[in-house]
KETORPA-297398 format. One record per atom (N, C-alpha, C, O): x negated, y, z; atom name; residue number from 0. Coordinates in steps of 0.2 Angstrom, whole numbers, plus 5000, padded with zeros to 4 digits. Example, Ala and Ser with C-alpha at 12.3 -4.5 7.8 and 13.67 -1.06 7.14 Angstrom:
BEGIN
{{4934,4972,5039},N,0}
{{4938,4978,5039},CA,0}
{{4934,4984,5039},C,0}
{{4929,4983,5042},O,0}
{{4936,4989,5035},N,1}
{{4932,4995,5036},CA,1}
{{4936,5000,5039},C,1}
{{4933,5006,5040},O,1}
END
This chain:
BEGIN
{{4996,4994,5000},N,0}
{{5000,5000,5000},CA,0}
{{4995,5006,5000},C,0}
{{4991,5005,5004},O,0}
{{4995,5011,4997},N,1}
{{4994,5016,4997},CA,1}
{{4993,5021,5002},C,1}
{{4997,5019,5006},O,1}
{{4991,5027,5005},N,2}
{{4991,5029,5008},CA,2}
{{4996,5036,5008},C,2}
{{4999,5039,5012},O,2}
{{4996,5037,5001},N,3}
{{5002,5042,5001},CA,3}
{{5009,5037,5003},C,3}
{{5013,5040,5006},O,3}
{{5009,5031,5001},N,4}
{{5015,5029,5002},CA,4}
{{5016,5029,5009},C,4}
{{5022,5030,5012},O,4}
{{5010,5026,5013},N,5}
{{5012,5026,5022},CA,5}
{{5014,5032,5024},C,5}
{{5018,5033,5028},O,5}
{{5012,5039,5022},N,6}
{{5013,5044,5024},CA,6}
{{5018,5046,5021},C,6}
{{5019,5052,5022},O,6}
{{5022,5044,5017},N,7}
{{5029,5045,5016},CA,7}
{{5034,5040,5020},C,7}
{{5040,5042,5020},O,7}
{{5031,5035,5024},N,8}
{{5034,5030,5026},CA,8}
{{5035,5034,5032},C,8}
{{5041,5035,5034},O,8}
{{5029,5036,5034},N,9}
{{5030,5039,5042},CA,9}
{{5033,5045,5044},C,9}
{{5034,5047,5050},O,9}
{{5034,5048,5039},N,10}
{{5038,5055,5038},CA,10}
{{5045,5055,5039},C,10}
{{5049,5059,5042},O,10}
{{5046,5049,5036},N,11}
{{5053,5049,5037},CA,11}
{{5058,5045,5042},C,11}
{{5063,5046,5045},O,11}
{{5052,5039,5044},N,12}
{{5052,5036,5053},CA,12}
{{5055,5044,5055},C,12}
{{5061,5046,5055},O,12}
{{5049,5048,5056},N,13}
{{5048,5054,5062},CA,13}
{{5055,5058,5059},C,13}
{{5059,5059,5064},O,13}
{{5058,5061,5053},N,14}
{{5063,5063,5051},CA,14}
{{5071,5060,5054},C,14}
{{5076,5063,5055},O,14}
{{5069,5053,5054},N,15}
{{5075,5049,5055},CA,15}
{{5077,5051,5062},C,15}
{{5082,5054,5063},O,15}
{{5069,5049,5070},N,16}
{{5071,5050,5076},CA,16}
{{5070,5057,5079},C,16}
{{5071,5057,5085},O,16}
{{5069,5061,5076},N,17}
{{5066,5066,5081},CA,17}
{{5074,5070,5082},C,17}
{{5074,5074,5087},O,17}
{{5080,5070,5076},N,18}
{{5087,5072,5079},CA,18}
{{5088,5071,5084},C,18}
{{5088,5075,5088},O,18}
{{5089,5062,5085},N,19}
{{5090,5058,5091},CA,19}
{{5088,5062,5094},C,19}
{{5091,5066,5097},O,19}
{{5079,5061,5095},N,20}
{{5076,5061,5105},CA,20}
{{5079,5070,5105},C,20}
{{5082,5071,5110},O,20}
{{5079,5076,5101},N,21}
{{5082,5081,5101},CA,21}
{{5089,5080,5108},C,21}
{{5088,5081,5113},O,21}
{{5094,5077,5105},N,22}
{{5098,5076,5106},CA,22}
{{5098,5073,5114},C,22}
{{5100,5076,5119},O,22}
{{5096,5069,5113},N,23}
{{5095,5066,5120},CA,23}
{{5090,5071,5127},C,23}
{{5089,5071,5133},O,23}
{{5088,5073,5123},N,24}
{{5084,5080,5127},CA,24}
{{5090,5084,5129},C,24}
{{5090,5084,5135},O,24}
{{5094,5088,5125},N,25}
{{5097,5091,5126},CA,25}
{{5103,5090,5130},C,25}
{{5106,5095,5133},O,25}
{{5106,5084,5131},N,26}
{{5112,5080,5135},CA,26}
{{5108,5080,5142},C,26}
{{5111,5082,5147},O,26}
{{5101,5077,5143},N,27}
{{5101,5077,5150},CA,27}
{{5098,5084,5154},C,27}
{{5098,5084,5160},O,27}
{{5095,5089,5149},N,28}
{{5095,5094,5150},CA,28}
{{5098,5099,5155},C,28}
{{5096,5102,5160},O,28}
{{5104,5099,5151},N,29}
{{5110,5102,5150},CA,29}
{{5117,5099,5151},C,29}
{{5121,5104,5151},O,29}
{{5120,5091,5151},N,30}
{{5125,5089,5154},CA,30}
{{5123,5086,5159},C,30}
{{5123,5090,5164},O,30}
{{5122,5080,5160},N,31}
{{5119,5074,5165},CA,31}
{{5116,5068,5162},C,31}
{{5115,5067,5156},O,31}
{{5113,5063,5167},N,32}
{{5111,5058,5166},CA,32}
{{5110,5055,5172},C,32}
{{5110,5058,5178},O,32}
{{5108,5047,5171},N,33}
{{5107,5042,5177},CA,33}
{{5100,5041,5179},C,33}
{{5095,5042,5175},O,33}
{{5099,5040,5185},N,34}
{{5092,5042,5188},CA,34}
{{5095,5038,5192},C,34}
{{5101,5037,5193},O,34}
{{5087,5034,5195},N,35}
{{5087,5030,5198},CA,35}
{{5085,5035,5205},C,35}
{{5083,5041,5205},O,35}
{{5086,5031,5214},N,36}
{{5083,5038,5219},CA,36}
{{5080,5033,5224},C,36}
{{5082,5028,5226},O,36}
{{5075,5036,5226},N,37}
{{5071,5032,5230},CA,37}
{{5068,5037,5237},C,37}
{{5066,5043,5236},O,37}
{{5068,5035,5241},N,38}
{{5066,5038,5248},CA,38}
{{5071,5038,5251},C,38}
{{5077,5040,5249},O,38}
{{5069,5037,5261},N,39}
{{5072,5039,5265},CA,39}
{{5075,5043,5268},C,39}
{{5077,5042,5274},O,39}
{{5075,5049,5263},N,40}
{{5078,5055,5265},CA,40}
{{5083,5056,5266},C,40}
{{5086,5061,5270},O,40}
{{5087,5051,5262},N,41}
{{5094,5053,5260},CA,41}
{{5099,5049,5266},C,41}
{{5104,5051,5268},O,41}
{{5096,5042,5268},N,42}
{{5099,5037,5270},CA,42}
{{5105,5041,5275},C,42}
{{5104,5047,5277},O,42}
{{5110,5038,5276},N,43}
{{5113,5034,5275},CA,43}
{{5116,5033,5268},C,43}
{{5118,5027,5266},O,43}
{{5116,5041,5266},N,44}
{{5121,5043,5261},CA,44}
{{5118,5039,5255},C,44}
{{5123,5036,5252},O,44}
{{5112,5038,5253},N,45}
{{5111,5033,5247},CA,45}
{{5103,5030,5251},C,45}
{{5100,5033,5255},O,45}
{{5102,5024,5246},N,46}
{{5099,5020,5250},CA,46}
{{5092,5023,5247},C,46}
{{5091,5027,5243},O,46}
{{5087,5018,5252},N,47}
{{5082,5019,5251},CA,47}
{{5076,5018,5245},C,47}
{{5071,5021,5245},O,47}
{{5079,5011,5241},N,48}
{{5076,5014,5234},CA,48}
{{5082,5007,5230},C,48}
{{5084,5002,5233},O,48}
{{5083,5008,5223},N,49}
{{5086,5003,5219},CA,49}
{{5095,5006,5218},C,49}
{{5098,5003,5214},O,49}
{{5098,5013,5222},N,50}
{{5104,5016,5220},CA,50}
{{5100,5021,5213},C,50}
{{5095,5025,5213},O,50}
{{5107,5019,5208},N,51}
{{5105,5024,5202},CA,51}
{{5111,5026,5203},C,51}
{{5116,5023,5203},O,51}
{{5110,5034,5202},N,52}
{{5116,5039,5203},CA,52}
{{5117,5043,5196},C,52}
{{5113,5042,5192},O,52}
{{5121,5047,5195},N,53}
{{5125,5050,5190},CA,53}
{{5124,5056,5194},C,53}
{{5126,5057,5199},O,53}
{{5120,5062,5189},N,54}
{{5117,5067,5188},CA,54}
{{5121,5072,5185},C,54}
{{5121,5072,5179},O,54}
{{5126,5077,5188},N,55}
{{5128,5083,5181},CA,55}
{{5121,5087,5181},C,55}
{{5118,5087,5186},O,55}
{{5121,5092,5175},N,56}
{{5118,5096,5174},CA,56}
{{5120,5106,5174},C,56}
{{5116,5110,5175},O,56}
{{5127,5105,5174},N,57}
{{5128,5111,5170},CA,57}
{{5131,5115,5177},C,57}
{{5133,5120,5175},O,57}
{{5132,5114,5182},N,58}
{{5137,5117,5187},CA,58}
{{5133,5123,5190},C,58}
{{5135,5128,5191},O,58}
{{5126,5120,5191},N,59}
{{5121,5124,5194},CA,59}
{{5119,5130,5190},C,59}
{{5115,5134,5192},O,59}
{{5121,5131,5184},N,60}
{{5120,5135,5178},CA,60}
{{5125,5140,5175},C,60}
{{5125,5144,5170},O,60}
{{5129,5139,5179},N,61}
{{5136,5141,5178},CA,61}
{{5136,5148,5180},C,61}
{{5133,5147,5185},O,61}
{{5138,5155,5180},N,62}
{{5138,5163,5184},CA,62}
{{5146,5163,5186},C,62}
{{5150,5164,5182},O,62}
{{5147,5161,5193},N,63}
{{5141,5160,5198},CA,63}
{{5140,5153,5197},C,63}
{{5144,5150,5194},O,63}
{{5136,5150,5201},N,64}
{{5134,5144,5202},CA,64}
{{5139,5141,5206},C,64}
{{5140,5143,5211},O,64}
{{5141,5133,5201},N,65}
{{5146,5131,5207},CA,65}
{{5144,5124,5209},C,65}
{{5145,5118,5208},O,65}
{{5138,5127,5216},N,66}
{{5136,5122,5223},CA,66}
{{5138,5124,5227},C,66}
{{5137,5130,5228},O,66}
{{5142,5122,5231},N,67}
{{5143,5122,5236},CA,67}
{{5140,5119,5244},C,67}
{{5137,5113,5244},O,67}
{{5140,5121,5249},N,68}
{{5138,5117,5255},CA,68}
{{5138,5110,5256},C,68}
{{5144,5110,5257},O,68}
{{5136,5106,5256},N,69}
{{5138,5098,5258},CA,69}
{{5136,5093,5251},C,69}
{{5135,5087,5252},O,69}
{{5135,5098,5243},N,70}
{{5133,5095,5238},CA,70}
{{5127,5093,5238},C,70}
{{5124,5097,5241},O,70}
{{5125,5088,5237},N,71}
{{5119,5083,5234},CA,71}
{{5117,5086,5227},C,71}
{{5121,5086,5222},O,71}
{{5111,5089,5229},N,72}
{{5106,5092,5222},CA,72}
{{5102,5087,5222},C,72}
{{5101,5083,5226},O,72}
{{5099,5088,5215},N,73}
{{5091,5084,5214},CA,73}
{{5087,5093,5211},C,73}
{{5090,5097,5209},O,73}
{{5082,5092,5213},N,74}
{{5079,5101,5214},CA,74}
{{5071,5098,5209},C,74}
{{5070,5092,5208},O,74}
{{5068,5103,5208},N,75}
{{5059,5103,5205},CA,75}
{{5056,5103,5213},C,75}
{{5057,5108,5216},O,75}
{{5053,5098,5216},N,76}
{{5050,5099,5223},CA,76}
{{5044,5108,5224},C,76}
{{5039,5110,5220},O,76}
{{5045,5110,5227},N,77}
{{5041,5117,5230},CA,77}
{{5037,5115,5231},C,77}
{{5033,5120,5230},O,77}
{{5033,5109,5234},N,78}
{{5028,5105,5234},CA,78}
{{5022,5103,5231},C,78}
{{5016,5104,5232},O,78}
{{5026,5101,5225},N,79}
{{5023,5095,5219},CA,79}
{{5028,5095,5215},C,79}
{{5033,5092,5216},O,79}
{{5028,5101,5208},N,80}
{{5031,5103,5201},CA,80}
{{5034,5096,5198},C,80}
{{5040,5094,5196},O,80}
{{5029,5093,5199},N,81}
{{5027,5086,5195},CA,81}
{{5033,5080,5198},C,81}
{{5034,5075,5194},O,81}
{{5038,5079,5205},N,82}
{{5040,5075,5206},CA,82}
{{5048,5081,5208},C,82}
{{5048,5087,5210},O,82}
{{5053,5075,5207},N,83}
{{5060,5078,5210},CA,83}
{{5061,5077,5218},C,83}
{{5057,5073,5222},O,83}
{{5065,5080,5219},N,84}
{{5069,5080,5227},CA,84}
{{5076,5080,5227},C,84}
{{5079,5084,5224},O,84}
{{5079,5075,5231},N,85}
{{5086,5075,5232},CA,85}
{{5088,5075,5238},C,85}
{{5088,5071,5242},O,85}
{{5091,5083,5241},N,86}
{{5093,5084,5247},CA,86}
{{5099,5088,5246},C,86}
{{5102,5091,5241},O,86}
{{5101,5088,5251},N,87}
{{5110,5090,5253},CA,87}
{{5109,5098,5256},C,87}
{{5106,5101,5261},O,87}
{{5114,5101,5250},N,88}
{{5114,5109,5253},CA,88}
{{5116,5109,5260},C,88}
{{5119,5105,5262},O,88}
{{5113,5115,5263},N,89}
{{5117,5115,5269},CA,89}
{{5117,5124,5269},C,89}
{{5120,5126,5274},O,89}
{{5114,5127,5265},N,90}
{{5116,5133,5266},CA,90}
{{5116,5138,5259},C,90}
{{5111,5137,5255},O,90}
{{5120,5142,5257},N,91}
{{5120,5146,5251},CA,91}
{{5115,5153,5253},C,91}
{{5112,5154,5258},O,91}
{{5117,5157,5247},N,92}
{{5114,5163,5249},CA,92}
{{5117,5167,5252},C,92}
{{5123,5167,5250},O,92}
{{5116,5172,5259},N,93}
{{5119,5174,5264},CA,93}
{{5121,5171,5268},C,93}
{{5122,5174,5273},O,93}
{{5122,5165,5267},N,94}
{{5121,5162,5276},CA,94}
{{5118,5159,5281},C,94}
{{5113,5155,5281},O,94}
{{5120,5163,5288},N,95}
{{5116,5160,5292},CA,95}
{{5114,5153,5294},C,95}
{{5119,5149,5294},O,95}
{{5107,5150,5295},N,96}
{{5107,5141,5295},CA,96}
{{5103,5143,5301},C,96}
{{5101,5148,5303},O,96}
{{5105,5135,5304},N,97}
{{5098,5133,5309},CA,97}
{{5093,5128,5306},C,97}
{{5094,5123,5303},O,97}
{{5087,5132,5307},N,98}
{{5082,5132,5306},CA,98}
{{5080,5120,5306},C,98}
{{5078,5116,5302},O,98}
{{5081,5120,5311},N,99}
{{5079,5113,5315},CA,99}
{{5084,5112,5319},C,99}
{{5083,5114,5325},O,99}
{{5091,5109,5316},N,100}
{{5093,5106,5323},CA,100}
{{5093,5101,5328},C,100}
{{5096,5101,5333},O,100}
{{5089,5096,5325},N,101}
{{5084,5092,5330},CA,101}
{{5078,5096,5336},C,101}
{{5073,5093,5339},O,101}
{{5079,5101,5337},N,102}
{{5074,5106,5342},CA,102}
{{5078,5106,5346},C,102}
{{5084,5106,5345},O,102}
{{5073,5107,5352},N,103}
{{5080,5110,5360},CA,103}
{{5084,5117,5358},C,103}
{{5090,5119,5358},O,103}
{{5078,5120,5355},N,104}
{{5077,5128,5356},CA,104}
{{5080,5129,5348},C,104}
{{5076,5128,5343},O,104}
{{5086,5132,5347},N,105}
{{5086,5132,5340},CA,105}
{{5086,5140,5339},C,105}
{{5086,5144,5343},O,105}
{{5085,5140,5332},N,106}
{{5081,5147,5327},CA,106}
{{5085,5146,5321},C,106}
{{5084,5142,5317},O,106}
{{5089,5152,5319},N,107}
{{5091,5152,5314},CA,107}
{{5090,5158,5311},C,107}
{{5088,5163,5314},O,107}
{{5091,5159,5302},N,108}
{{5087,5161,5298},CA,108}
{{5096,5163,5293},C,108}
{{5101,5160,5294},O,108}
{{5095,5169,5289},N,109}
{{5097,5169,5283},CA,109}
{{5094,5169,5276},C,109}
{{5089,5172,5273},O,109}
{{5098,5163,5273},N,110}
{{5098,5159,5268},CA,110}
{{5096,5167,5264},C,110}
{{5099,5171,5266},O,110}
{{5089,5169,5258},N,111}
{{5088,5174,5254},CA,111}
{{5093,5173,5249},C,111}
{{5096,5168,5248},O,111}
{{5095,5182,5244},N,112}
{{5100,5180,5239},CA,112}
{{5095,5175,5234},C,112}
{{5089,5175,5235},O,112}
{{5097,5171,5231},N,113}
{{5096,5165,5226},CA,113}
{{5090,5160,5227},C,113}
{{5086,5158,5224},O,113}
{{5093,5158,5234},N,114}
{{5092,5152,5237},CA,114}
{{5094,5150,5241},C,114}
{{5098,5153,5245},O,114}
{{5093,5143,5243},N,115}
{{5099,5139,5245},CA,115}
{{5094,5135,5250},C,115}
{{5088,5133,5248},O,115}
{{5097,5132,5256},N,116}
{{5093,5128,5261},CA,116}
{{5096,5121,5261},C,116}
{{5103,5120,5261},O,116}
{{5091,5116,5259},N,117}
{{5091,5110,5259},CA,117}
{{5089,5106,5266},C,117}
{{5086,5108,5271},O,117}
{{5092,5101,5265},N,118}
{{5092,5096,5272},CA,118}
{{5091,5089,5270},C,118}
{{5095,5088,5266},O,118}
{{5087,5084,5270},N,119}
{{5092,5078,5271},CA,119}
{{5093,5074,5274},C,119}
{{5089,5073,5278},O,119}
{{5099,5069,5274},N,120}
{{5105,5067,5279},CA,120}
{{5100,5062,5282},C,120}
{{5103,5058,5286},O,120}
{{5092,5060,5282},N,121}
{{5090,5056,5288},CA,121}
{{5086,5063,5290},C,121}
{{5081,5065,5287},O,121}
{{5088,5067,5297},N,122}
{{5084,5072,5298},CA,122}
{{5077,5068,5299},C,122}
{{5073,5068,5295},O,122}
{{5077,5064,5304},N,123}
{{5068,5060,5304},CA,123}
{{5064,5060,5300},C,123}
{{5058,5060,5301},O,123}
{{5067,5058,5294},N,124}
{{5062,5056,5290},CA,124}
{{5064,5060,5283},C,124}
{{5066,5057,5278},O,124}
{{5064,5067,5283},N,125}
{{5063,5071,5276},CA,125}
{{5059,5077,5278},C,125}
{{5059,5080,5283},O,125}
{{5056,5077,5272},N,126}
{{5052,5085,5269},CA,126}
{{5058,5090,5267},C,126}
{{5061,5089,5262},O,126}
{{5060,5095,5270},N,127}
{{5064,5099,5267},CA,127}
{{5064,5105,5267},C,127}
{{5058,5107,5266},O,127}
{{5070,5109,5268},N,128}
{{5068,5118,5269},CA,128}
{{5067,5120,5278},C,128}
{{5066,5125,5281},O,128}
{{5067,5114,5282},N,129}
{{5062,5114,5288},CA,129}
{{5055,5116,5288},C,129}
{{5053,5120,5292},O,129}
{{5053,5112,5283},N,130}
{{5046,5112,5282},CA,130}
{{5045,5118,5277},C,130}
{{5044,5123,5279},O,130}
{{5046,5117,5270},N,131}
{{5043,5123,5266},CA,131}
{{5049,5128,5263},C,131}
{{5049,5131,5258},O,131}
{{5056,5129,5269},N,132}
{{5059,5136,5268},CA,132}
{{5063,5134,5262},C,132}
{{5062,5129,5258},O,132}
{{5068,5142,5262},N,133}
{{5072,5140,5260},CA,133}
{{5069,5138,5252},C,133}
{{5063,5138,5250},O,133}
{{5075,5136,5246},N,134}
{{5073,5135,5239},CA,134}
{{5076,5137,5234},C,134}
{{5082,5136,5232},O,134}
{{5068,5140,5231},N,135}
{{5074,5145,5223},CA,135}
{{5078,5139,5220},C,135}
{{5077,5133,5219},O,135}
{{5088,5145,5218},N,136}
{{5091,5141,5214},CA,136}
{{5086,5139,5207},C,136}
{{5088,5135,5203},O,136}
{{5082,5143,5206},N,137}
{{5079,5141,5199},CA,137}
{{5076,5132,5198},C,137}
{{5076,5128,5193},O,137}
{{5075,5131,5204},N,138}
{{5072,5125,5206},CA,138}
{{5078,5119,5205},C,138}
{{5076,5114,5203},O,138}
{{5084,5120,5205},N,139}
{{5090,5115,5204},CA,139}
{{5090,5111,5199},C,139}
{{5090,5115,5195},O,139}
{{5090,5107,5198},N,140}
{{5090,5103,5190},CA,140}
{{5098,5099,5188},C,140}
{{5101,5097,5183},O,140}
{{5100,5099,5195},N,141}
{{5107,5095,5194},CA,141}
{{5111,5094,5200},C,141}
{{5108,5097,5204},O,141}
{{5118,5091,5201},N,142}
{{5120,5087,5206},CA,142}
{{5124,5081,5205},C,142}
{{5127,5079,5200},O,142}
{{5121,5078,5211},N,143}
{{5123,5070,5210},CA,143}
{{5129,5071,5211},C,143}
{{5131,5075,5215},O,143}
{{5133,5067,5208},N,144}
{{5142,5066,5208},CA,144}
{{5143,5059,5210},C,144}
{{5149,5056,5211},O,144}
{{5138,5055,5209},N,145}
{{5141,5048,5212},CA,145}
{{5135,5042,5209},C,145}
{{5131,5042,5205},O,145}
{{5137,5037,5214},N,146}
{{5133,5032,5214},CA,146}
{{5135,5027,5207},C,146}
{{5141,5026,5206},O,146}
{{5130,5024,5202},N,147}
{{5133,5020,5198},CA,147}
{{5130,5013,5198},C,147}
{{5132,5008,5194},O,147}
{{5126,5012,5202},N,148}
{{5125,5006,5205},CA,148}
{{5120,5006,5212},C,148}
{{5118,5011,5214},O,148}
{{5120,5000,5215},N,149}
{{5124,4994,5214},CA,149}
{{5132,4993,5214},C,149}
{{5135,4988,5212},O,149}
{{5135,4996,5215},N,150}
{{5142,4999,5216},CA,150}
{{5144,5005,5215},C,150}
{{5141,5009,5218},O,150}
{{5149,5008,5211},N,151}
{{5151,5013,5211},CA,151}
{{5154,5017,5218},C,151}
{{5155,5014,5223},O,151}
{{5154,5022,5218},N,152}
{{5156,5026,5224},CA,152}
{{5155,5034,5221},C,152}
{{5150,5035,5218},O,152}
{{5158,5037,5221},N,153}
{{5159,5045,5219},CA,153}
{{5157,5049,5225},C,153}
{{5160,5048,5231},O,153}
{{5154,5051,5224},N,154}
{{5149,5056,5233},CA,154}
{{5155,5060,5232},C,154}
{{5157,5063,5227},O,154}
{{5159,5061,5238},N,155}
{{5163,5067,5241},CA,155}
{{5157,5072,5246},C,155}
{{5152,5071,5249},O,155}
{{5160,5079,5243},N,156}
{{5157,5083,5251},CA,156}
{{5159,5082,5255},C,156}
{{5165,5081,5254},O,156}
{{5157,5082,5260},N,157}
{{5158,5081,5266},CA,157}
{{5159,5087,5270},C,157}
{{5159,5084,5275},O,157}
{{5159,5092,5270},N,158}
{{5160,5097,5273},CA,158}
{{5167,5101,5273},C,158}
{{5171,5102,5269},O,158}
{{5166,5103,5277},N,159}
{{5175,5108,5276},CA,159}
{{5171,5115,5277},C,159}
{{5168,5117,5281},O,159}
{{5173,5120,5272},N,160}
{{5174,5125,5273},CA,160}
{{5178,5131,5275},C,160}
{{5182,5134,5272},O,160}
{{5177,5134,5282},N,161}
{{5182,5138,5285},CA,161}
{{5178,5143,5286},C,161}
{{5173,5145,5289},O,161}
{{5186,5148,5281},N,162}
{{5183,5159,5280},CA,162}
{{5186,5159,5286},C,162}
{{5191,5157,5288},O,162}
{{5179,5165,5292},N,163}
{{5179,5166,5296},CA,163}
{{5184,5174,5296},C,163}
{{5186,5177,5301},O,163}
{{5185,5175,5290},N,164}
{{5189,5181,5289},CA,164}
{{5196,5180,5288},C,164}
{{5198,5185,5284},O,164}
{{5201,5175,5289},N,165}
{{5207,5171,5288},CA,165}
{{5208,5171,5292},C,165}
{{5213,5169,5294},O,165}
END
């Protein structure tokens, strides 16, 4: 075979897939996708490694943004660019948090506009906005909506929200 012909060959491989991976870029981008989640952070809420959860993209993006208290984000870690983080809002912008509430002595903090304080549901065992403060919403990459294996389960928030000015 010819060399012009392989480079006709492969031209059109790369023409055929590159819409695809396009596409598929852009869907998990930008809608959602399945992620596997791993660490003790989460437990009880999702286990410790082998739950794959269902990821939206687009809510965190939305003006305004619609996170609420009690939602499960996956975040770019503040840490380490290079790995994800999956913890439970516990505070938006403008509100007051406690800082540690595993301390005798608690210390609380207002949440900055366009950041949001993360927690996760095993206090013992997470790195969170205890340790490296609050975290830009820029940081957000999604929220988990539900487990899709080993068993289905749809994450509810868990919290209630009551306006102090009602």
């Amino acid at each position: 075979m010819s060399t012009r012909l392989r480079n006709v060959n492969w031209r059109r491989q790369v023409a055929l897939v590159v819409p695809y991976l396009c596409a598929v870029h852009l869907f998990t981008q930008y809608v959602g996708e399945v992620r596997i989640s791993g660490g003790a952070s989460m437990l009880p809420t999702l286990a410790n490694s082998g739950d794959w959860v269902l990821q939206e993209s687009f809510s965190h993006r939305m003006n305004p943004p619609r996170i609420a208290r009690g939602d499960v984000i996956v975040a770019i870690s503040p840490y380490d660019p290079s790995r994800s983080i999956c913890k439970r809002v516990m505070g938006l912008p403008g509100d007051t948090v406690c800082v540690d509430p595993t301390k005798p002595v608690p210390e609380h903090i207002v949440v900055p506009k366009g950041h949001v304080w993360l927690m996760g549901d095993n206090y013992t065992n997470s790195r969170d906005s205890r340790v490296y403060g609050p975290v830009p919403m820029g940081l957000i990459r999604g929220r988990i909506v539900a487990k899709v294996w080993p068993t289905f389960t749809r994450l509810k928030n868990p919290t209630t929200y009551i306006d102090a000015h009602t």
